[in-house]
N, C-alpha and C positions, 0 to 999 in steps of 0.2 A: 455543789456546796450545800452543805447540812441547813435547811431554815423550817420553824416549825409550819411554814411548811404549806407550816403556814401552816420538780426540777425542768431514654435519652436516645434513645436511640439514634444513631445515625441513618440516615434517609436511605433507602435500600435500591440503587442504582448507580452506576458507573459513576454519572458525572457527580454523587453527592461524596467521592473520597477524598478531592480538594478541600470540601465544603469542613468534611468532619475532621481531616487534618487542622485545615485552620481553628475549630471549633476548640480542637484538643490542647491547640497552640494560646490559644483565649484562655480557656481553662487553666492550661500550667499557669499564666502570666499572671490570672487572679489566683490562684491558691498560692501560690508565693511570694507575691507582693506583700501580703499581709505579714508575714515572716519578715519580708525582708525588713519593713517598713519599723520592727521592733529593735531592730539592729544600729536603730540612727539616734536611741534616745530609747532611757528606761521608761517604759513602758508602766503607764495607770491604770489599771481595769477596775469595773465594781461588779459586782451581783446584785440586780433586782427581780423584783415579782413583781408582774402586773395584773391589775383588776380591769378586767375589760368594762367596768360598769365607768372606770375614769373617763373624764374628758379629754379630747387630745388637750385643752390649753395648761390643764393639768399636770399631764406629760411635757407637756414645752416646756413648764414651767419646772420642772424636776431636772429634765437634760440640761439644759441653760445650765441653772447651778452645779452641776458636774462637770461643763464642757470650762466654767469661768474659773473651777476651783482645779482645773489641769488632767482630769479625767480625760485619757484617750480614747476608753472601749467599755462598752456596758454590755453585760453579760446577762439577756432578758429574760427572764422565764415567763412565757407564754400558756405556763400548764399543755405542751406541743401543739398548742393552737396556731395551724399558719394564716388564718386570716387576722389574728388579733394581732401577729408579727408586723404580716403586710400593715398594718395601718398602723404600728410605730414605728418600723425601720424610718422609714421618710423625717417621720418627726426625732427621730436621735441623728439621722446624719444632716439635718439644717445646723444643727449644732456641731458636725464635723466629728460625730461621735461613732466609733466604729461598732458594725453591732452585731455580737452574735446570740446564737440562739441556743438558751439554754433550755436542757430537758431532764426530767426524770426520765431513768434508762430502763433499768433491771426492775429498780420499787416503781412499781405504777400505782400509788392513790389516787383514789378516784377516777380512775380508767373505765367508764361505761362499757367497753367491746371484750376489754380481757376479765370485767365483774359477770360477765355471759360466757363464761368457761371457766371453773373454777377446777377443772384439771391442768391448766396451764403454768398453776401456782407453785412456789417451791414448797419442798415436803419435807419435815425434819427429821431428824434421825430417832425422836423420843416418840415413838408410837405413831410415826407418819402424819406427824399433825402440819396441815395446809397451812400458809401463809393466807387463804381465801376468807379461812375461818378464823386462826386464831394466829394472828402477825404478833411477832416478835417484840417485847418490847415496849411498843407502843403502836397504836391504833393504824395509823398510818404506812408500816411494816407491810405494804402488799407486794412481797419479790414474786415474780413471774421466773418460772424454770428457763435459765439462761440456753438447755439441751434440747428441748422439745421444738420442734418444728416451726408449728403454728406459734407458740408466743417468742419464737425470735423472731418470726417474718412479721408479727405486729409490730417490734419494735423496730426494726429497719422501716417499716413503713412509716414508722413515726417519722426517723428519722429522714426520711427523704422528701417529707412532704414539708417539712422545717429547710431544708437544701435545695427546697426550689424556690423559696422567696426572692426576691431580687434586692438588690443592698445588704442582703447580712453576706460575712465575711466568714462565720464558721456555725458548724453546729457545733454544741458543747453537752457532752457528754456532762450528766450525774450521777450517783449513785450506778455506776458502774463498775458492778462487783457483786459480792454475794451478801446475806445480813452480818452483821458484826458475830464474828462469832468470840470474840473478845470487844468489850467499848474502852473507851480509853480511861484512863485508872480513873479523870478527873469526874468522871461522871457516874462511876460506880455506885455513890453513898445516894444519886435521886433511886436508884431503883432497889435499893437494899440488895446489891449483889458482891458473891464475893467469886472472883474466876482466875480461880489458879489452874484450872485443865479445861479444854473443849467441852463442853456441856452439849448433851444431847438435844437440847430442846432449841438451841441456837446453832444447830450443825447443818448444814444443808450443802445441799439438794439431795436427798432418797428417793425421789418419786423412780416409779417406775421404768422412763423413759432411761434417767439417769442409770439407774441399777444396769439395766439392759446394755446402754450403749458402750460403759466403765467394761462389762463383762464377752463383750465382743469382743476386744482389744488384749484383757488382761488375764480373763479366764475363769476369774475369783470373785465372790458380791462384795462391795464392802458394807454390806449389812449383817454378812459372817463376821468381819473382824472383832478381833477383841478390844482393838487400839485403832479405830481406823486414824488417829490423829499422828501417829506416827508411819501410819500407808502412803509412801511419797506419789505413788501412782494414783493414788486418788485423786490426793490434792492435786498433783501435776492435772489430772482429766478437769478438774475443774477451772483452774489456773487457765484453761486452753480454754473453755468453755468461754469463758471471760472476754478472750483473745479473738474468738472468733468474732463476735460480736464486733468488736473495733475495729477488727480488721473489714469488714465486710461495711461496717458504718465510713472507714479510710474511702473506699471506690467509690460510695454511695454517694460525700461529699466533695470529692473531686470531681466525679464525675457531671456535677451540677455545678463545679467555679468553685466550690467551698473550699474551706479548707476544714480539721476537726482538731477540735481542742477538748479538754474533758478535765472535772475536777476529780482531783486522786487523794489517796492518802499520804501523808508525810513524808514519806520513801521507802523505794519500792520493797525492801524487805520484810520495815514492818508494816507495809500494806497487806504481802503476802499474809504474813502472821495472824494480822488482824483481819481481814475481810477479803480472804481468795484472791489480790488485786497484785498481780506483778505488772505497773504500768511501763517501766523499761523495758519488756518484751513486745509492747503493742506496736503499729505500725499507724502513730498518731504524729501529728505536728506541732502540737502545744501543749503540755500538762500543766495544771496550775495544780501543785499540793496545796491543800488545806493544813496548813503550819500553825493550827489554832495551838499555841505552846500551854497558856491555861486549862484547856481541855486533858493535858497529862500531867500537869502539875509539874510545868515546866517552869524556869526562867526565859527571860528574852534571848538571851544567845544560843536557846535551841534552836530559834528560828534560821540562826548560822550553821548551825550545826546540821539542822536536815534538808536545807538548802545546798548545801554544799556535799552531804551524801549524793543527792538525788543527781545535782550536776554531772559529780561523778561519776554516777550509774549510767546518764544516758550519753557519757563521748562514745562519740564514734558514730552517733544517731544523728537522724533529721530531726531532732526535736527538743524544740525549745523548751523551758523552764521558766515559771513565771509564779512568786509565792503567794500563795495566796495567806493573808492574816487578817485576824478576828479583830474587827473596832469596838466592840461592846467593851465596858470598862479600862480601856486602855487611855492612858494620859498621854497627852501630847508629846511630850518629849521619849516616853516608851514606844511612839508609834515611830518618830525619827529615826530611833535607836534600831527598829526592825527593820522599816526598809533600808539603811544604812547597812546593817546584815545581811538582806539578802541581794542587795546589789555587790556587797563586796566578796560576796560566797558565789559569786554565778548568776545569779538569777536576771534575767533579760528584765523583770520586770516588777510588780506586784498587782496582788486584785484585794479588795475589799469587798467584805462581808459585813456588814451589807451596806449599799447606797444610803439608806434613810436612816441608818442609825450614826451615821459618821457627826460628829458636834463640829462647832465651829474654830474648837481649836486645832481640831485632827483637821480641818480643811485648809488651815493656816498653811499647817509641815505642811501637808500633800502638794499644793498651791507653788510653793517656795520650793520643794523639794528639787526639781531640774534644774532649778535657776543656783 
């Protein structure tokens, strides 16, 4: 979820193959309960951020009102701090609140270990200029090259040190994908932009890794191309780029009880379109699109509308759908109106953006809504 932003071995001897069977049989039993557990009743999630300068009574004090207004599951951003996790899981599940852990994936701000390697960063197509030095956009735009070695084994490390807390249910994949290389129309007019084609300077990955590994495979640089925007093997190498990451983050989190969930773009086509992200090919358990319908100068019944794309897109998959919508400006009876949409388009569920901005009449619906 977009917010400014303020995102095992087994024991190596005969007798330990009973031990790791059962361990695996543990494992299936927690990564799927949580699945299951969404299937008995629509499902409330919210996204928060937290300050580790807070008090737990604080935090008591936040879960409570989530847990009283029908909130099942909080979506925490820890900045992928597993100690600051470990000391709220406890205090969101007194309150019965399921907890996963949300992280910035691909955009790492303020990432200390990967600001100490600034080859690791993605590289754009308009004169190779770094996300290190000069992120996209806005300030906080630090993509890490999803092809390079070392800054994907940082990110799985992230994510695995998030997969071994005890009491959370999932890691939650952010910004998992490439930069916008299109933003969505509604936000065009803050940066004075106008993108009717791929624009170079928002195109990525060129770094050299990427170059390299594209031309193993295919033969060709696409820093030849004329059009690399209509090079389906580019895109596809990157698309894969994407995929491997989740997929590798899929083992990471099962492998520790979890399950993975991750917030996406609106569906999966125009995720492709807009930010490299086909999240119907991933091999994830939960997607929550961000259906922010304002952000494209949408009406409400978009949010039926690409709710019920995306449903589409992933039968036949393990994996759920759960909409994610924007409560900033939105009226009571608009918010009704959405989740009413996206539970009758497919969606197991909904999540809000954010916890602390929800008013007291959006808690009302939310409150009532199951009943």
């Amino acid at each position: 979820m977009n917010s400014k932003f303020v995102k095992t071995i087994c024991l190596f001897a005969v007798i330990s193959l009973t031990s790791c069977q059962n361990q695996k049989n543990t494992k299936a039993t927690t990564s799927t309960s949580v699945v299951e557990q969404t299937e008995s009743k629509f499902k409330i999630w919210t996204w928060v951020t937290a300050d580790e300068k807070r008090t737990d009574s604080s935090f008591s004090e936040e879960f409570a009102k989530y847990a009283a207004n029908g909130v099942d599951a909080v979506l925490i951003n820890t900045y992928a701090n597993p100690k600051l996790l470990e000391r709220l899981a406890p205090i969101a599940k007194k309150f019965k609140l399921e907890v996963h852990a949300w992280m910035f994936t691909v955009n790492r701000p303020g990432d200390k270990v990967a600001e100490q390697h600034p080859d690791w960063y993605a590289v754009s197509r308009e004169e190779g200029k770094s996300c290190h030095d000069e992120p996209p956009y806005v300030d906080y735009y630090k993509w890490l090259c999803p092809t390079r070695k070392e800054s994907r084994e940082h990110i799985l490390s992230l994510v695995e040190g998030l997969a071994k807390v005890k009491g959370v249910a999932s890691v939650h994949l952010d910004y998992i994908r490439y930069s916008d290389i299109f933003l969505p129309i509604g936000l065009l007019p803050k940066y004075d932009l106008t993108q009717d084609t791929e624009l170079p300077e928002f195109d990525f990955c060129y770094c050299d890794v990427c170059v390299s590994e594209f031309e193993k495979i295919h033969h060709k640089s696409p820093k030849e191309s004329k059009n690399p925007s209509i090079d389906m093997e580019w895109k596809n190498f990157r698309l894969n780029r994407i995929k491997a990451i989740v997929d590798d983050a899929h083992k990471i989190a099962h492998k520790n009880g979890k399950i993975l969930t991750a917030a996406v773009f609106p569906y999966p086509e125009m995720a492709d379109h807009m930010v490299r992200q086909r999240w119907d090919k991933w091999n994830i358990d939960v997607v929550l699109p961000m259906i922010y319908h304002n952000f494209y100068n949408e009406e409400i019944d978009w949010i039926g509308y690409a709710t019920g794309q995306g449903v589409r897109d992933l039968k036949g998959k393990n994996t759920e759908l759960h909409t994610g919508i924007y409560v900033p400006d939105m009226k009571a009876d608009e918010l009704r109106t959405a989740m009413m949409l996206a539970k009758k388009n497919g969606a197991k569920g909904v999540s809000f953006f954010d916890g602390p901005a929800i008013t007291d009449e959006q808690w009302g619906v939310i409150k009532n809504f199951n009943n």
